[in-house]
PDB file of N, CA, C and O in Angstrom, chain B, residues numbered from 101:
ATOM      1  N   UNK B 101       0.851  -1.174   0.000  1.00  0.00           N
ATOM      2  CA  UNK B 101       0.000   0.000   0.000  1.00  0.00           C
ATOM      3  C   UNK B 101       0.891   1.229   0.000  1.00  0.00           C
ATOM      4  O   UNK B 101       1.810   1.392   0.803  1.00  0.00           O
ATOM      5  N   UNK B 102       0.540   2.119  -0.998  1.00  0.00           N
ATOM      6  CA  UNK B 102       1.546   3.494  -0.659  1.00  0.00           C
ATOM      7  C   UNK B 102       0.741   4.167   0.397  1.00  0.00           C
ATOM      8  O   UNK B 102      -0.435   4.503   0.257  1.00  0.00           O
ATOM      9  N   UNK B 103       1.450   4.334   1.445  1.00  0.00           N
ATOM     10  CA  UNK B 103       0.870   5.009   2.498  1.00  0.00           C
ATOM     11  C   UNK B 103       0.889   6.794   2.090  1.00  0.00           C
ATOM     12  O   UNK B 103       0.388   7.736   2.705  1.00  0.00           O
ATOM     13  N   UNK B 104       1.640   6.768   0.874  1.00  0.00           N
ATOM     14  CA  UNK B 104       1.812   8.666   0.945  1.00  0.00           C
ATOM     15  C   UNK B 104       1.338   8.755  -0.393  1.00  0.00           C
ATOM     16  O   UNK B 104       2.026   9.168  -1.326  1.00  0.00           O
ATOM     17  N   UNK B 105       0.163   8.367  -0.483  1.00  0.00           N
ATOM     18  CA  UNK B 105      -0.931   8.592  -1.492  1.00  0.00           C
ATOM     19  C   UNK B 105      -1.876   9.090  -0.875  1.00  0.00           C
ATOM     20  O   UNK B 105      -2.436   8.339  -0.077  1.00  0.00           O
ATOM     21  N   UNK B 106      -2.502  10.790  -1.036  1.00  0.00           N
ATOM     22  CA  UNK B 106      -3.509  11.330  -0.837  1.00  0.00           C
ATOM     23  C   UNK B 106      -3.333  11.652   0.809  1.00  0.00           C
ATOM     24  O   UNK B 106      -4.202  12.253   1.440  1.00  0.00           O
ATOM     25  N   UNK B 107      -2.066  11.157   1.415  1.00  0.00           N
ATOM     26  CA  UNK B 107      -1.986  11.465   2.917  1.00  0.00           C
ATOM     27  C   UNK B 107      -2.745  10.802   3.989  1.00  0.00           C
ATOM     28  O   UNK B 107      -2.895  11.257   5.123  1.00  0.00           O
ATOM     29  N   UNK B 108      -3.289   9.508   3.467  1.00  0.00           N
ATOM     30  CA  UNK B 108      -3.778   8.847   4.026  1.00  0.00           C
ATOM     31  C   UNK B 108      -3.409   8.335   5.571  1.00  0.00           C
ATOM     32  O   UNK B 108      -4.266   8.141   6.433  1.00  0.00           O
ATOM     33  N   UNK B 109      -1.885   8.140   5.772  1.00  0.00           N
ATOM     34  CA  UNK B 109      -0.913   7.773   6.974  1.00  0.00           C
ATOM     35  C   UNK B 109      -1.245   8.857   7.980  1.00  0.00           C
ATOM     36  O   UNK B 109      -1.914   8.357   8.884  1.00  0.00           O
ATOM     37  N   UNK B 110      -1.051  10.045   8.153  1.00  0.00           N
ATOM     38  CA  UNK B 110      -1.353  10.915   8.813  1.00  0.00           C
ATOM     39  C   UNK B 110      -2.382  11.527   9.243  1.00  0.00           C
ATOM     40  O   UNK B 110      -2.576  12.073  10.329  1.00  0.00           O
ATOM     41  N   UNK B 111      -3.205  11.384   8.116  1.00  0.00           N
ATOM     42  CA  UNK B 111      -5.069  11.418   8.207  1.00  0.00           C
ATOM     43  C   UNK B 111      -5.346  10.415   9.269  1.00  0.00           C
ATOM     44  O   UNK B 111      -5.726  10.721  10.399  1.00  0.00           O
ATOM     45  N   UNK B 112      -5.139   9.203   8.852  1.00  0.00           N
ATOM     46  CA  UNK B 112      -5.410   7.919  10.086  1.00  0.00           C
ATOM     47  C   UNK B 112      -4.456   8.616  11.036  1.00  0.00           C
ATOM     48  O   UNK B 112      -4.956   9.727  11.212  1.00  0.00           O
ATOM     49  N   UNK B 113      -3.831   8.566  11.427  1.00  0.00           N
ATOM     50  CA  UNK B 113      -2.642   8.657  12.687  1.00  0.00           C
ATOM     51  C   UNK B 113      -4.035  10.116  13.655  1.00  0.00           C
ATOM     52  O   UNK B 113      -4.831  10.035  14.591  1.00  0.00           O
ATOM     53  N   UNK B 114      -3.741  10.873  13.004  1.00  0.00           N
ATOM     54  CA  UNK B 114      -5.190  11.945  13.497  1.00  0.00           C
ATOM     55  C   UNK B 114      -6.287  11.565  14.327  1.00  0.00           C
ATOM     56  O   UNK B 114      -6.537  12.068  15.422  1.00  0.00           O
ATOM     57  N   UNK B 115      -7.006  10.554  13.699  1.00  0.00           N
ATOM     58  CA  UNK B 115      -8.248  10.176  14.184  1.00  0.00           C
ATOM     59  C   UNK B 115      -8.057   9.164  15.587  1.00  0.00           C
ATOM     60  O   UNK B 115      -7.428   8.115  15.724  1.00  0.00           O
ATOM     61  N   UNK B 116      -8.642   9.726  16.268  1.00  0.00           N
ATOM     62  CA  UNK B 116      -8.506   9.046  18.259  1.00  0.00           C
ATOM     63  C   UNK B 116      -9.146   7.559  17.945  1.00  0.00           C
ATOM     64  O   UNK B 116      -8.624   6.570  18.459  1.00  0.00           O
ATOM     65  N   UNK B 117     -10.181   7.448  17.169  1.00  0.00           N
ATOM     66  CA  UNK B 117     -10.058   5.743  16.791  1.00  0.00           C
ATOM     67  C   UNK B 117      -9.355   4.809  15.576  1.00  0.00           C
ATOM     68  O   UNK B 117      -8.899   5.161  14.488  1.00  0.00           O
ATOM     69  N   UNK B 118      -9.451   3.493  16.191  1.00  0.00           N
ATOM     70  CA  UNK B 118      -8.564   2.798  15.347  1.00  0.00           C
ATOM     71  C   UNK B 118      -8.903   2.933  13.576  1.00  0.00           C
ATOM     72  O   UNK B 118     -10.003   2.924  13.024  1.00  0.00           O
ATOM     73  N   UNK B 119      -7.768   3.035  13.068  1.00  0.00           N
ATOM     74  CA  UNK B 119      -8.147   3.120  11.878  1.00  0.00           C
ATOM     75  C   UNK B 119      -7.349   2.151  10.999  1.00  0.00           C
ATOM     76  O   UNK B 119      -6.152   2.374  11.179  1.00  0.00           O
ATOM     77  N   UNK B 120      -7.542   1.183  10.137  1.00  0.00           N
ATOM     78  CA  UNK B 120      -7.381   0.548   9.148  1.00  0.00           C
ATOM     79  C   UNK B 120      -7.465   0.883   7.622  1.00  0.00           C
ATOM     80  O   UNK B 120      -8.431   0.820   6.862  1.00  0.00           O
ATOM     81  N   UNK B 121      -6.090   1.282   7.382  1.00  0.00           N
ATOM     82  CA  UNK B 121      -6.034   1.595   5.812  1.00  0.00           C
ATOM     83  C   UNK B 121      -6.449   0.146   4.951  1.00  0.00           C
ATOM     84  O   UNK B 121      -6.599  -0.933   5.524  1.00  0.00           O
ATOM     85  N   UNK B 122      -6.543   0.269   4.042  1.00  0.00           N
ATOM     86  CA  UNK B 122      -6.186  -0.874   3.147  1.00  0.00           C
ATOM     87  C   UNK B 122      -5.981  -0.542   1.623  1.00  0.00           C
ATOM     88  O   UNK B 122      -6.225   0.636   1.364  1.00  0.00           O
ATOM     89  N   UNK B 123      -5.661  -1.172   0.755  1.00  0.00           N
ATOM     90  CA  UNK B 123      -5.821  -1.098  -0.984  1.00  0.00           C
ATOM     91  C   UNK B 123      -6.530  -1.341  -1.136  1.00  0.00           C
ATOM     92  O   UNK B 123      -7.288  -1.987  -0.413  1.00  0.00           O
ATOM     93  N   UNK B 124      -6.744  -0.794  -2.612  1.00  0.00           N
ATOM     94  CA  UNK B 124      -7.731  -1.046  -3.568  1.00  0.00           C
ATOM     95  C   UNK B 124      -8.060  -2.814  -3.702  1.00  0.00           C
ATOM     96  O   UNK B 124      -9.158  -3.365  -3.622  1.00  0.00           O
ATOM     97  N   UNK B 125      -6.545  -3.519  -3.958  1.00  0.00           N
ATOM     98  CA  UNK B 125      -6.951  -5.029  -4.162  1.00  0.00           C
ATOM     99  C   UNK B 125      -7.401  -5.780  -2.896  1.00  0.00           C
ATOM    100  O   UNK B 125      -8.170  -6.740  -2.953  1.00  0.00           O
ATOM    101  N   UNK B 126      -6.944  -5.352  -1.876  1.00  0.00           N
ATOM    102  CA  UNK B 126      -7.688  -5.959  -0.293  1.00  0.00           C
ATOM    103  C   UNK B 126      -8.906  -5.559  -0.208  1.00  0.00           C
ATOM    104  O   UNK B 126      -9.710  -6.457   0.041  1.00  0.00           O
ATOM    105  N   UNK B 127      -9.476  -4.135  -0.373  1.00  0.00           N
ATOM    106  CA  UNK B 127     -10.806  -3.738  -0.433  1.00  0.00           C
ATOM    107  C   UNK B 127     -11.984  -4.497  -1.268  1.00  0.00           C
ATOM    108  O   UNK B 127     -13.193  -4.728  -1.251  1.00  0.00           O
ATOM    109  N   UNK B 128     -11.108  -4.662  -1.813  1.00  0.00           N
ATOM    110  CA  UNK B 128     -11.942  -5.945  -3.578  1.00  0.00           C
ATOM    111  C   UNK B 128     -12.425  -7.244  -2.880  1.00  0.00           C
ATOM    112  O   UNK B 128     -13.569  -7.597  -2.595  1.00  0.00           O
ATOM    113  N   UNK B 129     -11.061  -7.942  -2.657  1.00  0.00           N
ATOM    114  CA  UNK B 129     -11.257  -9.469  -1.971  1.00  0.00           C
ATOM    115  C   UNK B 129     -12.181  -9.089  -0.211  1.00  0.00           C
ATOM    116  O   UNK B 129     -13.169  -9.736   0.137  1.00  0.00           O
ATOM    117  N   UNK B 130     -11.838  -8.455   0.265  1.00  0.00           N
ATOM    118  CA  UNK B 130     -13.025  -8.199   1.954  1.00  0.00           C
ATOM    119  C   UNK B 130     -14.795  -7.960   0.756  1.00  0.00           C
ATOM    120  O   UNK B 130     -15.889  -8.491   0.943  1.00  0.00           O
ATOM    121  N   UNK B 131     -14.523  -7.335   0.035  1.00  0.00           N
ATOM    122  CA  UNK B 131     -16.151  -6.921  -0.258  1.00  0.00           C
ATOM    123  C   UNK B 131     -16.720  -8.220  -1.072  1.00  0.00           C
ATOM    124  O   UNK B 131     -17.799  -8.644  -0.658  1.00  0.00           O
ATOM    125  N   UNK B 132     -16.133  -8.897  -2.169  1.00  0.00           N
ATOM    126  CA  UNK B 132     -16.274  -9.959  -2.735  1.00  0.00           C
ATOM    127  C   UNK B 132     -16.750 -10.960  -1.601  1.00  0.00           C
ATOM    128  O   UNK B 132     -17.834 -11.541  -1.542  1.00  0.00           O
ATOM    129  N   UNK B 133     -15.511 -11.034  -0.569  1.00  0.00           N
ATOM    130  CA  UNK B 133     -15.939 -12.473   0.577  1.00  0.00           C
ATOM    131  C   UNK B 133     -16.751 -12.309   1.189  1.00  0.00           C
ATOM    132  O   UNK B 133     -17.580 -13.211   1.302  1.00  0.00           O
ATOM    133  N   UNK B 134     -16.987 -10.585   2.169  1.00  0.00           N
ATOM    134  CA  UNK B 134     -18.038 -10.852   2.494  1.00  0.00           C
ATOM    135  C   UNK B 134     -20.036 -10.035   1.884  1.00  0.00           C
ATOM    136  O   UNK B 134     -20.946  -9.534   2.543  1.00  0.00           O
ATOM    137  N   UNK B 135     -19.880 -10.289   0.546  1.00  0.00           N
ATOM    138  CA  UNK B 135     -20.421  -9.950  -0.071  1.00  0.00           C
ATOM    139  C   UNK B 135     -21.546  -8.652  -0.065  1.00  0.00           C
ATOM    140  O   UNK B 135     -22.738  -8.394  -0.234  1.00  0.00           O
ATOM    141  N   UNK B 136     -20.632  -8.234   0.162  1.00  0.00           N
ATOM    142  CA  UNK B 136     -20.925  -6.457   0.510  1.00  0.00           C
ATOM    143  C   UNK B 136     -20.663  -5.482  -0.743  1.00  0.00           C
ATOM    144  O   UNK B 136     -19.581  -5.584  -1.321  1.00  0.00           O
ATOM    145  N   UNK B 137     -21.538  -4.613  -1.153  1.00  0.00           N
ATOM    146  CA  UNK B 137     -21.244  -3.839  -2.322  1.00  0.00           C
ATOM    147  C   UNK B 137     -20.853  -4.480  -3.592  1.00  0.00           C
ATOM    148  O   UNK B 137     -20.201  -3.854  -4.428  1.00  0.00           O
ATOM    149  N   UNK B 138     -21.334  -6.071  -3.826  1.00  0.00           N
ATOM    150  CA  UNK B 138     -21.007  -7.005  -4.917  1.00  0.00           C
ATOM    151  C   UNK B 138     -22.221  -7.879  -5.293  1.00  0.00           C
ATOM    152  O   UNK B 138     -22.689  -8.636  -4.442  1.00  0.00           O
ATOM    153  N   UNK B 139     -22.731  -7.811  -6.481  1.00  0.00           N
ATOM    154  CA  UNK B 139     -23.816  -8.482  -6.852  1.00  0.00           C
ATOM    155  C   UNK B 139     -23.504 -10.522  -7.604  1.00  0.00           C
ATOM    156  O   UNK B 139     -22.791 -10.883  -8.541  1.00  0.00           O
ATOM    157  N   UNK B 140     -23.962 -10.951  -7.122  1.00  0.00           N
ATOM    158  CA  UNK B 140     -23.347 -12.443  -7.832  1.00  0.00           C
ATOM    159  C   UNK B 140     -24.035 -12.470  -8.863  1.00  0.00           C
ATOM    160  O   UNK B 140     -25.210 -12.577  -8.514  1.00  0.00           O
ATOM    161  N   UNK B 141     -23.905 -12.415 -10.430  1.00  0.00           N
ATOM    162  CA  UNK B 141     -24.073 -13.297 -11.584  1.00  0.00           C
ATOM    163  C   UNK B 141     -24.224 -14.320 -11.630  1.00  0.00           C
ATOM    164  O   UNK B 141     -23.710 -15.054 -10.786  1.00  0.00           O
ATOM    165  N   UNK B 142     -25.212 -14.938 -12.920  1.00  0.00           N
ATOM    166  CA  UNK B 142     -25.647 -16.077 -13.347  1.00  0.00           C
ATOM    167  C   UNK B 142     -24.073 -16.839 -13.332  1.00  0.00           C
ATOM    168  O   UNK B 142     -23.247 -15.928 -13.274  1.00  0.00           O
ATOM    169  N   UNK B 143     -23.484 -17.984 -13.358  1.00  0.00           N
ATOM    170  CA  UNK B 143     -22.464 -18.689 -13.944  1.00  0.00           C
ATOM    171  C   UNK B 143     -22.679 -19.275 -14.403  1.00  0.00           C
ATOM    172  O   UNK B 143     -23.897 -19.433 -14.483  1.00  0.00           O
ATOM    173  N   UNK B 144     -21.711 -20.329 -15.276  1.00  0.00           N
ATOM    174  CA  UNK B 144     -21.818 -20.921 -16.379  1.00  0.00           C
ATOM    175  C   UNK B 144     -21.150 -22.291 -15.835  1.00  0.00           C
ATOM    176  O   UNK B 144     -19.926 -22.160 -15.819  1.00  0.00           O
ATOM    177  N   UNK B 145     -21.446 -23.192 -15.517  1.00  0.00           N
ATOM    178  CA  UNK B 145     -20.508 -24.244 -15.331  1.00  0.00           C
ATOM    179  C   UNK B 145     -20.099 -25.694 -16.255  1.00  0.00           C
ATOM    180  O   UNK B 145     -20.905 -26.546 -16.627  1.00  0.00           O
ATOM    181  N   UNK B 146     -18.865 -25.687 -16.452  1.00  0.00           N
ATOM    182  CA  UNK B 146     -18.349 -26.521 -17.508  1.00  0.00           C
ATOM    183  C   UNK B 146     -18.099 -28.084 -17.270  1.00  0.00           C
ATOM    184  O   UNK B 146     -17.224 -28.184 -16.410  1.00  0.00           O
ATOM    185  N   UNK B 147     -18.491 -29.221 -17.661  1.00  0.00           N
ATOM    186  CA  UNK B 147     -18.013 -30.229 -17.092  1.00  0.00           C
ATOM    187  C   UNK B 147     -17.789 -30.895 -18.865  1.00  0.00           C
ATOM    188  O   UNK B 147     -18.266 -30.609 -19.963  1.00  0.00           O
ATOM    189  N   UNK B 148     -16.736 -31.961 -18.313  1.00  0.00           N
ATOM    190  CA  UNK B 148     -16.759 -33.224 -19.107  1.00  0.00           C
ATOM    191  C   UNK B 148     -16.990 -34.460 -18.534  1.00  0.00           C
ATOM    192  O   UNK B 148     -17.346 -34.548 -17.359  1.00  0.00           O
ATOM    193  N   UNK B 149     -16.802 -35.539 -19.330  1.00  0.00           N
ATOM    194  CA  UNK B 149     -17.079 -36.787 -19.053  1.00  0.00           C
ATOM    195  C   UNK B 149     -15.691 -37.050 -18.651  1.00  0.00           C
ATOM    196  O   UNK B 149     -14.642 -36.720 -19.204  1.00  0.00           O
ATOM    197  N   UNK B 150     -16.023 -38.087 -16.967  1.00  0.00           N
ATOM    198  CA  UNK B 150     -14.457 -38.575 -16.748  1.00  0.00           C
ATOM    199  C   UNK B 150     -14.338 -39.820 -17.151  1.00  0.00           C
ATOM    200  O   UNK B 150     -14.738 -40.802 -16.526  1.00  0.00           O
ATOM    201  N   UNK B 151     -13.564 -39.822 -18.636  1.00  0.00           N
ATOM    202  CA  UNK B 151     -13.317 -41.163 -19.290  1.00  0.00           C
ATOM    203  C   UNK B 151     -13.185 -42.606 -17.853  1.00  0.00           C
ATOM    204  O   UNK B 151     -13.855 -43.618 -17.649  1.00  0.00           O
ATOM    205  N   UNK B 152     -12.098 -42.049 -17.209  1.00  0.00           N
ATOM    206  CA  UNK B 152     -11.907 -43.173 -16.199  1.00  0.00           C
ATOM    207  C   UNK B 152     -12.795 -43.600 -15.458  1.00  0.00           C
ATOM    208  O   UNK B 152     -12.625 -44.604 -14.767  1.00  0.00           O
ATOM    209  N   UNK B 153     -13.804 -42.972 -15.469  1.00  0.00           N
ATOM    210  CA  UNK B 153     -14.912 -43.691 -14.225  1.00  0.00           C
ATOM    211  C   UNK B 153     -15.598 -44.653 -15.162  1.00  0.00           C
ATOM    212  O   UNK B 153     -16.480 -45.397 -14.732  1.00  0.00           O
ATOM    213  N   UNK B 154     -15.187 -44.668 -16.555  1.00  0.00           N
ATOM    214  CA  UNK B 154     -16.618 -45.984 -17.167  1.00  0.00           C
ATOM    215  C   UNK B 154     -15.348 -47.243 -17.433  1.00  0.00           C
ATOM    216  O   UNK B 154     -15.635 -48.356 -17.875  1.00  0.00           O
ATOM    217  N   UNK B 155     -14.222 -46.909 -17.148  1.00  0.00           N
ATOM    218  CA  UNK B 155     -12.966 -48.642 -17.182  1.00  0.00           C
ATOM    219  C   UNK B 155     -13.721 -48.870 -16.065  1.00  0.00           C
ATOM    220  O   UNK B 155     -13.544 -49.890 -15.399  1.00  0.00           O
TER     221      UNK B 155
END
């Protein structure tokens, strides 16, 4: 994380409660997992035949 982007380090350091920066790509994976601000789509799922299960 660049902490000296937009002054974020010192902004937090300021505030009397705890504060947790994070990135853009951590912000992604927390909202994805716990499915917050993320809508799930139809999927498509692919299978084949497993030759080995008919020997």
């Amino acid at each position: 994380m660049n902490n000296k982007a937009c002054g974020t380090r010192p902004d937090a350091d300021a505030i009397p409660t705890r504060v947790v920066l994070v990135d853009a790509e951590r912000l992604t994976r927390l909202m994805i997992r716990c499915g917050i601000g993320v809508q799930v789509k139809p999927t498509v799922h692919i299978v084949e035949v497993d030759e080995d299960f008919f020997e």
